[in-house]
C-alpha positions as a Markdown table, in Angstrom:
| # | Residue | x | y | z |
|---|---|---|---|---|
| 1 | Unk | 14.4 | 9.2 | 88.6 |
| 2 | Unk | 13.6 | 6.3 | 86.6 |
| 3 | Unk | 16.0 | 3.7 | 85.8 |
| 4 | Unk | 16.0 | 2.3 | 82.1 |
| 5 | Unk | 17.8 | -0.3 | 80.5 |
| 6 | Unk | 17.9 | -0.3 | 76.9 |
| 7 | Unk | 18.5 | -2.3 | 74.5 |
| 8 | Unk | 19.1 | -0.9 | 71.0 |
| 9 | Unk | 19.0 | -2.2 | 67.5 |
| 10 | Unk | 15.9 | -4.3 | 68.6 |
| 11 | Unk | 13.1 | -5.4 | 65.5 |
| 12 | Unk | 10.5 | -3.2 | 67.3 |
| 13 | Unk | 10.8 | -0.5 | 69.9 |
| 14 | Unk | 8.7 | -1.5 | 73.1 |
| 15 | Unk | 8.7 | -1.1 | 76.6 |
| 16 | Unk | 9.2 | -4.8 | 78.3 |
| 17 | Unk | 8.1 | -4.4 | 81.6 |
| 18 | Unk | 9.9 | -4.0 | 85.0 |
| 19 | Unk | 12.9 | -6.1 | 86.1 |
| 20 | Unk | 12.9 | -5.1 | 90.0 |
| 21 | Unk | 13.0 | -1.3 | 90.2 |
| 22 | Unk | 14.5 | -1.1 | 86.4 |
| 23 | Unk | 12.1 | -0.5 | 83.3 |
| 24 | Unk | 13.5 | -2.9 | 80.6 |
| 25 | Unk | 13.0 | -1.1 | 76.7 |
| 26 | Unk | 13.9 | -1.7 | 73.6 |
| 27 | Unk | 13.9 | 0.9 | 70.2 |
| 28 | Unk | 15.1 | -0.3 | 66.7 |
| 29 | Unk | 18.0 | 3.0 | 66.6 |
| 30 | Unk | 21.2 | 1.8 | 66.7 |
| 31 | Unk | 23.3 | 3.1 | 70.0 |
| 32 | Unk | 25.0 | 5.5 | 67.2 |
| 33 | Unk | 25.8 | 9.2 | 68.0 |
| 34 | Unk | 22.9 | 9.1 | 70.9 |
| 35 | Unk | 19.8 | 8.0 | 68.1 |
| 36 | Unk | 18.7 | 5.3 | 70.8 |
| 37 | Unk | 18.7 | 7.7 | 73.9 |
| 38 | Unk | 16.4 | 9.9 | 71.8 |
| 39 | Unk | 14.3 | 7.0 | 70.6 |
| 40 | Unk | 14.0 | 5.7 | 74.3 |
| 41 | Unk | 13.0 | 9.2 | 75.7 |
| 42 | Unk | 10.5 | 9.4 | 72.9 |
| 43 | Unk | 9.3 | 5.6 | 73.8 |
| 44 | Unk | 8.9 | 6.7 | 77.4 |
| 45 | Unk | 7.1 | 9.9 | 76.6 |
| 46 | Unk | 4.5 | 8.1 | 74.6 |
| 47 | Unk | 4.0 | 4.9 | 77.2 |
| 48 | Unk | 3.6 | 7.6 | 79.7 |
| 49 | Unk | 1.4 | 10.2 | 77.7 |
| 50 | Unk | 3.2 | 13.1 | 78.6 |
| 51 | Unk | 4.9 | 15.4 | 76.3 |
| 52 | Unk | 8.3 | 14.7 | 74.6 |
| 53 | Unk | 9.8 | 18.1 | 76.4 |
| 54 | Unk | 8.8 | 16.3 | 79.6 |
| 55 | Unk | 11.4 | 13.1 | 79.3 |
| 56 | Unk | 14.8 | 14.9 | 80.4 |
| 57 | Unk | 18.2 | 12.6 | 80.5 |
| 58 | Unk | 20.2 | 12.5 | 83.7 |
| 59 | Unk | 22.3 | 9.8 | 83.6 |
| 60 | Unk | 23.9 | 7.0 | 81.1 |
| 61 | Unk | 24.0 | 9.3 | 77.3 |
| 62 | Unk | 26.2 | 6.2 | 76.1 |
| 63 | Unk | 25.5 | 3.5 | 78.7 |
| 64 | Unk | 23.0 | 0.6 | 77.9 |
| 65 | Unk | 21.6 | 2.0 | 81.7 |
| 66 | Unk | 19.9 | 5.2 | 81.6 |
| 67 | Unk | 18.7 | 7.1 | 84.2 |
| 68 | Unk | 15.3 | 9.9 | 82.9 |
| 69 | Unk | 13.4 | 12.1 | 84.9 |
| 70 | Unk | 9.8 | 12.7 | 83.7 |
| 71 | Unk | 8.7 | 16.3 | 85.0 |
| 72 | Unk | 5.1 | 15.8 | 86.5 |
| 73 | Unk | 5.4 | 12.5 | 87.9 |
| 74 | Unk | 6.5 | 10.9 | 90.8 |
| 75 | Unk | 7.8 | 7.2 | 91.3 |
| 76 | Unk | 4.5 | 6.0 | 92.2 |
| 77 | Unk | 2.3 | 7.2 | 89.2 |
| 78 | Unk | 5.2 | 6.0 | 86.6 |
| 79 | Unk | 4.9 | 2.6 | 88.0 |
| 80 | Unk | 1.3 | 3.5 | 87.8 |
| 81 | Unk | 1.4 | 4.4 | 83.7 |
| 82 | Unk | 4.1 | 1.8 | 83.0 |
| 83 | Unk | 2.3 | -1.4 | 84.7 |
| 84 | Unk | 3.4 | -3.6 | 87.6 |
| 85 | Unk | 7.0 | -5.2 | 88.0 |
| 86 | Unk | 7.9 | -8.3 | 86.4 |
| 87 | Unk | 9.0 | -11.4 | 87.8 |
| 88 | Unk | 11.8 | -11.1 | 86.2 |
């Protein structure tokens, strides 16, 4: 599983890097009636190139922590697509 944290309403959506073993995002949806969850899976699908349908929510529909499982990759080649861990 990977481990988001989100942060919604941002000016651009992005993926920030790691912060330990958590991916930091942020998507310009509001957290309003889950329109950031959707814009975060769609974030992750595109950073990752794997299709949309491949980006499932587990965990964390209204939490600012998300928890997504991407069918077709394990730990190591998601770290692999997403870059290296901060220092953070």
């Amino acid at each position: 599983m990977l481990h988001v944290r989100v942060r919604p309403g941002a000016s651009r959506s992005e993926v920030l890097g790691w912060e330990g073993e958590t991916l930091r995002v942020c998507v310009t949806s509001p957290p309003e009636e889950g329109r950031a969850t959707r814009a975060v899976a769609a974030l992750l699908a595109a950073a990752l190139g794997v299709p949309p349908s491949s980006v499932e929510l587990v965990r964390g529909g209204a939490a600012r922590d998300k928890f997504f499982r991407v069918r077709g990759l394990d730990p190591a080649g998601l770290k692999a697509r997403l870059g290296k861990e901060s220092s953070r």
